[in-house]
N, C-alpha and C positions, 0 to 999 in steps of 0.2 A: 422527557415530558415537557420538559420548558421550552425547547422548542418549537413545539406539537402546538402549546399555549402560543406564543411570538406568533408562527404563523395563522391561528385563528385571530387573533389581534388583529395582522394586519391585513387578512382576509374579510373581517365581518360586513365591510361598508360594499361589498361584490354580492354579496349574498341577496338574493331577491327576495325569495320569502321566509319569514322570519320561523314558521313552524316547520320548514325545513332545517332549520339551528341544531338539534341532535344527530342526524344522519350525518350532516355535512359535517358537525366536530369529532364525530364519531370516526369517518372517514379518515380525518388528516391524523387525528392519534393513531388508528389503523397500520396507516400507511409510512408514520413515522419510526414506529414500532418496528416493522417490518425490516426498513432499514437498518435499525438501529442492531437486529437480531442479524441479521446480514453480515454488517460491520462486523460482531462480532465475531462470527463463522470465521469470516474469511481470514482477520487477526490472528485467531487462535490457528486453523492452517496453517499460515504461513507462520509463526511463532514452533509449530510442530516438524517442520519442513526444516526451519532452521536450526535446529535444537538435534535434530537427527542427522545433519550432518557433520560430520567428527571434524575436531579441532587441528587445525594443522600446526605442525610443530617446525621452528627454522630447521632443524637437521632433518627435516623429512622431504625438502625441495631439493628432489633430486632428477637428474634429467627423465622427463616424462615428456607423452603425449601432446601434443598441441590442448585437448579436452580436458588432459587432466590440469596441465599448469590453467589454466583457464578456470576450472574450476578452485584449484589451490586459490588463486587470486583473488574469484570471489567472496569466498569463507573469511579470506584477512580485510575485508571492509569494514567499514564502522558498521551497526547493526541498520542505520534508517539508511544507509545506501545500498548495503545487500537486500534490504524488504525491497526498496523501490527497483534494484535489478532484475526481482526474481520478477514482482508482479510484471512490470513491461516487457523484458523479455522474454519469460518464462511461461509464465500464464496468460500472454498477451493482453493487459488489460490497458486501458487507454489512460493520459495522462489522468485524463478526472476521474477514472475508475481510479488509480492508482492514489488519487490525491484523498477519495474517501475513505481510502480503507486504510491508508495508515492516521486519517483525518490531520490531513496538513493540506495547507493552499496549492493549487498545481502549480506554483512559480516554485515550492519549494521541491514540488518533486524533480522541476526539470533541474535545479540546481544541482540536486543529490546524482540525477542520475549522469550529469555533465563531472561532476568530480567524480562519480565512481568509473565512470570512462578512462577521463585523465590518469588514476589509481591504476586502472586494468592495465593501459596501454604501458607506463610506465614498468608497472612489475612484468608484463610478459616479454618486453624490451630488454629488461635487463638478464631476462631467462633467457634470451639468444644466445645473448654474450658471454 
């Protein structure tokens, strides 16, 4: 809601007619809401997504798949680097899809997802060898 507020604030001097003022604040809470209900969805998804899939244990990397070690390597990421793996790769969603749903700046995303690169390539490297 306080945002909803911010941007009526900084909208009102756009406004042309003034007995337009409850549609128009009407709208941007709407619209915020909306987001905001969104956000939420898509959190709890992926929060669901990741919760369902089982914990890998060190004695359990054993010579596998190309898909499975790949997946093993995922699951051992911190948690905001696996979110942001699955949404971009996974769910296709774009850096600033990516960046609102876990609500972090998309500079943060691209950071997470360049170290969980580095992580990936690193552990499946060493699962050659």
């Amino acid at each position: 809601m306080q945002e909803a507020w911010a941007e009526i604030v900084r909208g009102i001097a756009r406004l042309k007619d003034e007995r337009a003022f409850p549609a128009w604040a009407y709208r941007i809470v709407s619209r915020r809401c909306a987001k905001q209900i969104g956000h939420t969805q898509r959190q709890r998804r992926l929060e669901k997504a990741i919760l369902a899939e089982p914990e890998v244990q060190a004695d359990d990397l054993s010579p596998r798949t190309d898909i499975d070690r790949l997946r093993a390597a995922v699951r051992e990421l911190p948690p905001g680097q696996r979110a942001a793996v699955a949404l971009f790769h996974l769910e296709d969603l774009s850096i600033a899809e990516v960046a609102v749903a876990l609500d972090v700046p998309a500079g943060t995303v691209k950071t997470r997802l360049m170290h969980a690169r580095q992580k990936l390539r690193a552990t499946l490297e060493e699962d050659r060898q």
